[in-house]
C-alpha positions as CSV (number, residue, x, y, z in Angstrom):
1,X,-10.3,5.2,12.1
2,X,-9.8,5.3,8.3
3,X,-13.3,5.8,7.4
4,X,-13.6,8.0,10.1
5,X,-10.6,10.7,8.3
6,X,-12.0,9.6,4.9
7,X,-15.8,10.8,5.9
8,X,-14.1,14.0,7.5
9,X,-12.0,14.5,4.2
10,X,-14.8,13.9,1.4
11,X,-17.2,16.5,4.0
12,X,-14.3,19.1,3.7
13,X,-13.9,18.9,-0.1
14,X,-17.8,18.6,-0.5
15,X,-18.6,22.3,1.9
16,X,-15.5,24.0,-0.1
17,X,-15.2,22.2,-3.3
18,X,-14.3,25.9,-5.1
19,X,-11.3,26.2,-3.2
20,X,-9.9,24.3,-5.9
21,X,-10.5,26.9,-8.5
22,X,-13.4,27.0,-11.1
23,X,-11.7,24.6,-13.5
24,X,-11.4,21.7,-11.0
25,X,-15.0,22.1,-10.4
26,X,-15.4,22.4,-14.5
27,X,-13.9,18.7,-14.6
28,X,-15.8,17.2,-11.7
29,X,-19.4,18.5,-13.2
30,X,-18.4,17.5,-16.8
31,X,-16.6,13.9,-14.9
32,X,-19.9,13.1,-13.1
33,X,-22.2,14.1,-16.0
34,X,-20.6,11.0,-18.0
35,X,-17.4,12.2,-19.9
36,X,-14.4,10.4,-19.2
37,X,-11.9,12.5,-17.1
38,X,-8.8,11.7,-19.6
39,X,-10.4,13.4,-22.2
40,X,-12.3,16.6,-20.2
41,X,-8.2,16.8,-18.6
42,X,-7.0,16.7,-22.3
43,X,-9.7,19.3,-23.3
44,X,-9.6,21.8,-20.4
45,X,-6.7,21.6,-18.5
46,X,-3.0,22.0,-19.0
47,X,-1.1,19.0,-19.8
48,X,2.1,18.7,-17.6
49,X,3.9,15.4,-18.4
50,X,3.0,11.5,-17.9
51,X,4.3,8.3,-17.2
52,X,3.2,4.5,-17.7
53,X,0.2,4.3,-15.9
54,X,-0.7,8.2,-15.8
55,X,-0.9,11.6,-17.5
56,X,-0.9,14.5,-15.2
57,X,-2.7,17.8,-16.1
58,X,-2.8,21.3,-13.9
59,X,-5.0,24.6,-13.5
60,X,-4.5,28.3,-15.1
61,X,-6.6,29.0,-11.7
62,X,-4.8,27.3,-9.5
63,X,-0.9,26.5,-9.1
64,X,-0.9,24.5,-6.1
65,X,-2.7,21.3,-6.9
66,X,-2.5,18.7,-10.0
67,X,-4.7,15.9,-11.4
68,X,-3.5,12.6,-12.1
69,X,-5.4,10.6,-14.8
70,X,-4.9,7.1,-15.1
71,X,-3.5,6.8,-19.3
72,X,-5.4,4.9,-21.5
73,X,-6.1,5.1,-24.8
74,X,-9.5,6.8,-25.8
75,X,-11.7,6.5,-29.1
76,X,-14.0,9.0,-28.6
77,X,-15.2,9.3,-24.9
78,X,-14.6,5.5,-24.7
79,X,-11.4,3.3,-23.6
80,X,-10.2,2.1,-26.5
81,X,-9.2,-1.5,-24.7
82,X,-10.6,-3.6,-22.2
83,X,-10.0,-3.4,-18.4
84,X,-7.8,-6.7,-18.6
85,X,-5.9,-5.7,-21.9
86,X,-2.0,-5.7,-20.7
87,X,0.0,-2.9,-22.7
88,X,3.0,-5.6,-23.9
89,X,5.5,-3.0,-23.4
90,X,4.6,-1.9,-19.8
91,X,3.5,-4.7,-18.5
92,X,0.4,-2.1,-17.4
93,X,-3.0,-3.5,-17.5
94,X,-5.9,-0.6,-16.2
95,X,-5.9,-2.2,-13.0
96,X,-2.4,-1.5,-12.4
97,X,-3.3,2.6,-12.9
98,X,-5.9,3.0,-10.6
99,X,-4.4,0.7,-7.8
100,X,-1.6,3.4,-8.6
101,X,-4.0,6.2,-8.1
102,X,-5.8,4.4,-4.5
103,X,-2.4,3.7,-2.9
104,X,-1.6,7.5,-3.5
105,X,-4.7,8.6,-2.2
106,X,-4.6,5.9,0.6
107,X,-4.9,8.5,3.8
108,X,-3.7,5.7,6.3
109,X,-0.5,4.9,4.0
110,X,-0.4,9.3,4.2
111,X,-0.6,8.6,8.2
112,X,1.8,6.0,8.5
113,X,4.1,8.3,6.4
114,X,3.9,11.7,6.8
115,X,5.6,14.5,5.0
116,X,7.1,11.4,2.3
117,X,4.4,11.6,-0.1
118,X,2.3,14.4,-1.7
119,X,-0.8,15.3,0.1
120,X,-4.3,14.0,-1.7
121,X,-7.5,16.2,-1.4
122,X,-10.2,14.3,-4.0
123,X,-10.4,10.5,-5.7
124,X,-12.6,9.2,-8.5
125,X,-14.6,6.6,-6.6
126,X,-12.6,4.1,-9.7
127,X,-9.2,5.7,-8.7
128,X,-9.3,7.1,-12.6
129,X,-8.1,10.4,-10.9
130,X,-7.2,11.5,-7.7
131,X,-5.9,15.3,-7.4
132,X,-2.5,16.0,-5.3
133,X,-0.8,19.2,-4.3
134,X,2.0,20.4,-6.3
135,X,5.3,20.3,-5.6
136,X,8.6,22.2,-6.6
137,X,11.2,20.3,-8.9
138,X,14.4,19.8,-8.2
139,X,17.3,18.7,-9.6
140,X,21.0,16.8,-9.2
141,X,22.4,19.8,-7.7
142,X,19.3,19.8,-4.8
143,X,19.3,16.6,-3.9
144,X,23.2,16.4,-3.7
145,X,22.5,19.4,-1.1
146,X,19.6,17.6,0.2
147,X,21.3,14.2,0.5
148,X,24.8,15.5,1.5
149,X,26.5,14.0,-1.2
150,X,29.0,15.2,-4.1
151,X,26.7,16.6,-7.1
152,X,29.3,14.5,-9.8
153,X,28.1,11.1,-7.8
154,X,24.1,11.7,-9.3
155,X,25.1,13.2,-12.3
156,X,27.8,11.0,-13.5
157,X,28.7,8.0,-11.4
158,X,25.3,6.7,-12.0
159,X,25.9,3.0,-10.6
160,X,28.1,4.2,-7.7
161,X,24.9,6.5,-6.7
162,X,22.9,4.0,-7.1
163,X,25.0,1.8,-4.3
164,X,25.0,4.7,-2.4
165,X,20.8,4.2,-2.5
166,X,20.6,0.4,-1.8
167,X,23.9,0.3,0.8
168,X,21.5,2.9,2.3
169,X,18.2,0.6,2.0
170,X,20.0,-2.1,3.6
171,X,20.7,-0.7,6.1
172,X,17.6,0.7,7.0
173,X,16.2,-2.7,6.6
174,X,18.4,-4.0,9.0
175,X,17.4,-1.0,11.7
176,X,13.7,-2.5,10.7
177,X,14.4,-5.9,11.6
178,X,13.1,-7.0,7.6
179,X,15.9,-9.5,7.6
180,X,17.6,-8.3,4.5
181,X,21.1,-7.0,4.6
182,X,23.0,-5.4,3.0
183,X,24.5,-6.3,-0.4
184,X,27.9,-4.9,0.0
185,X,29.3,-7.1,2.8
186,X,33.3,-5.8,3.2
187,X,35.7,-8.8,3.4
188,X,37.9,-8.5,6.5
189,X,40.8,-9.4,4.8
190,X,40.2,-7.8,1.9
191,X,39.9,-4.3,4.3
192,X,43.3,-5.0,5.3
193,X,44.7,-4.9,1.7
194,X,44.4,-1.2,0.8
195,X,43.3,-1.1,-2.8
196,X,40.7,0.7,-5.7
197,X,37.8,-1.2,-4.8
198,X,38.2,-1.5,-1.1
199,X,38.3,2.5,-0.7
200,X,35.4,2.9,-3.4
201,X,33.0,1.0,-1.3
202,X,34.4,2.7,1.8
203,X,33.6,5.7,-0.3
204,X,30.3,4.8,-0.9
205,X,29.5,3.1,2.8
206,X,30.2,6.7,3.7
207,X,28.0,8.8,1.5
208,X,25.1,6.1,2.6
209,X,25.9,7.4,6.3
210,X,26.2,10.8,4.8
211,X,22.3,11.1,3.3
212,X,20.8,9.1,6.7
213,X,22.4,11.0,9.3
214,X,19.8,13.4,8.3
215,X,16.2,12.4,10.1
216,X,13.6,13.3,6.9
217,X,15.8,11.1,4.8
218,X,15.6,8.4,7.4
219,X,12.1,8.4,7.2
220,X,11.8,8.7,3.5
221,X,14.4,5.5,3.0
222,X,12.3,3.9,5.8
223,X,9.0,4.4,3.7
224,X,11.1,2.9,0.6
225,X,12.3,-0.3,2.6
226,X,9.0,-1.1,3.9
227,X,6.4,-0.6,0.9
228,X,9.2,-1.7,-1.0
229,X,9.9,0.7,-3.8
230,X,12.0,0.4,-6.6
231,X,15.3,2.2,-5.3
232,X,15.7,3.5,-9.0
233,X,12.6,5.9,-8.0
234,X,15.1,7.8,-5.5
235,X,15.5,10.2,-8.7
236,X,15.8,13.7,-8.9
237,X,12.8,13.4,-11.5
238,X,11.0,11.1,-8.7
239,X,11.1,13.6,-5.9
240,X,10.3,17.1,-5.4
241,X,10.1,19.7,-2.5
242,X,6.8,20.2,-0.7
243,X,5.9,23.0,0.7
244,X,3.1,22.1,2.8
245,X,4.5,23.0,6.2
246,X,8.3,23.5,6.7
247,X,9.3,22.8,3.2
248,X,10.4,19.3,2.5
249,X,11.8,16.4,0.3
250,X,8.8,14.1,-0.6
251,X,8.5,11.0,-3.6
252,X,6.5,12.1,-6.1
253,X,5.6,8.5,-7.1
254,X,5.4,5.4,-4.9
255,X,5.4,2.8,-8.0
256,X,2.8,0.8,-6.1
257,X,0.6,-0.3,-8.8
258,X,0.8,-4.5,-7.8
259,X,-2.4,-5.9,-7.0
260,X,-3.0,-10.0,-6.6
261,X,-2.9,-11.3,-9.9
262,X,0.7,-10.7,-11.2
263,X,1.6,-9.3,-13.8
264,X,3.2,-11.6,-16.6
265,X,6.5,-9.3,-16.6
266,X,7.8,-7.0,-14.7
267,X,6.0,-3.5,-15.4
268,X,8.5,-0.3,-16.1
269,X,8.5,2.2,-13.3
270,X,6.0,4.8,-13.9
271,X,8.9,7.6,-13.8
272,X,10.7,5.9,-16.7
273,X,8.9,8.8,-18.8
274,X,9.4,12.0,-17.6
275,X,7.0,14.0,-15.6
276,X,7.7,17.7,-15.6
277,X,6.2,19.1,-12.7
């Protein structure tokens, strides 16, 4: 079934590949002719932000899609380090940005979750770019409309929001069956003693409810518990509004980048630098 929707997705983009606009198909001739796509991106397109393991670049003829490059260091039209070189303060090696790059562009991860993720339309056959639609920022002020919780409790109570996040991870893992519960268990008799922290974690058990009695965010939470993402990524900088379809809340980046040999520390999350979209 997956080759199946990958042959009928690389026949669509190969019949129409100009839909894409005339500098898409600039960067795919030049790409294909030998150049490395970070530096025809860097030459011909308009830079738009990066993170760890990527730099992301968009069209003047074309405001709906973006190209993600994996980001390495160039000398010339050559990487300026080996494929196994780890960046000491990432944690990054260039393994770790094109697996980044395949499980974006993975179409059955895209079927398994739809709507959570941004679409993909074209890969590298090395992952070294995939292109994505674009999608509409948001900020603090969306999400807490989104998510149905106070504005103050993203901007400003930054650890109580993000308690809020993993009471609500927990307990979609717990509607999953993953065996892992939550980390906030209430003591009983503590309940009955009315105090500060009692009624702040009542608070915050509450705004958890709040952002999954809504059914996208369900599903989004659900796609976090079982790929396991980094609840730090639920971010107003990490997510975005797509408007493929009904418009709706979607993770900009997964933060899947692990591949079998592990990495000797813990890579940063690719959103740790800011990606202006």
């Amino acid at each position: 079934m997956k080759l199946l929707f990958e042959n009928w997705r690389k026949f669509i983009i190969k019949e129409d590949i100009g839909y894409f606009g005339e500098k898409f198909v600039q960067f795919k001739e030049m790409v294909d002719a030998g150049h490395h796509p970070l530096k025809v991106a860097k030459l011909y397109l308009e830079y738009i932000g990066k993170g760890s393991t990527r730099m992301v670049f968009g069209f003047k003829d074309n405001k709906s899609h973006l190209l993600k490059v994996i980001n390495v260091e160039l000398i010339g039209n050559e990487e300026a380090y080996a494929a196994d070189f780890r960046n000491p303060l990432t944690g990054f090696d260039r393994k770790h940005k094109t697996v980044s790059n395949e499980n974006e562009a993975d179409l059955m991860m895209q079927q398994r979750y739809p709507n959570i993720f941004p679409r993909t339309y074209e890969y590298a056959p090395d992952y070294s770019w995939i292109l994505t639609e674009r999608v509409e920022p948001i900020d603090s002020q969306k999400l807490s409309e989104i998510f149905n919780i106070p504005v103050d409790l993203i901007r400003e109570r930054r650890e109580d929001y993000k308690q809020v996040i993993e009471i609500a991870l927990a307990k979609m893992k717990g509607h999953l069956g993953l065996n892992e519960g939550s980390t906030f268990q209430m003591d009983p008799d503590r309940e009955r003693r009315v105090d500060p922290e009692t009624l702040r974690m009542q608070e915050l058990y509450t705004h958890a409810d709040a952002i999954l009695s809504d059914k996208h965010n369900r599903q989004i939470f659900r796609a976090v518990a079982e790929l396991r993402i980094p609840p730090r990524e639920i971010s107003p900088k990490n997510l975005g509004i797509s408007q493929f379809g009904q418009p709706h809340l979607v993770i900009l980046d997964a933060s899947l980048w692990e591949y079998d040999t592990a990495p000797s520390q813990t890579p940063v999350s690719d959103t740790e630098e800011t990606f202006n979209f």
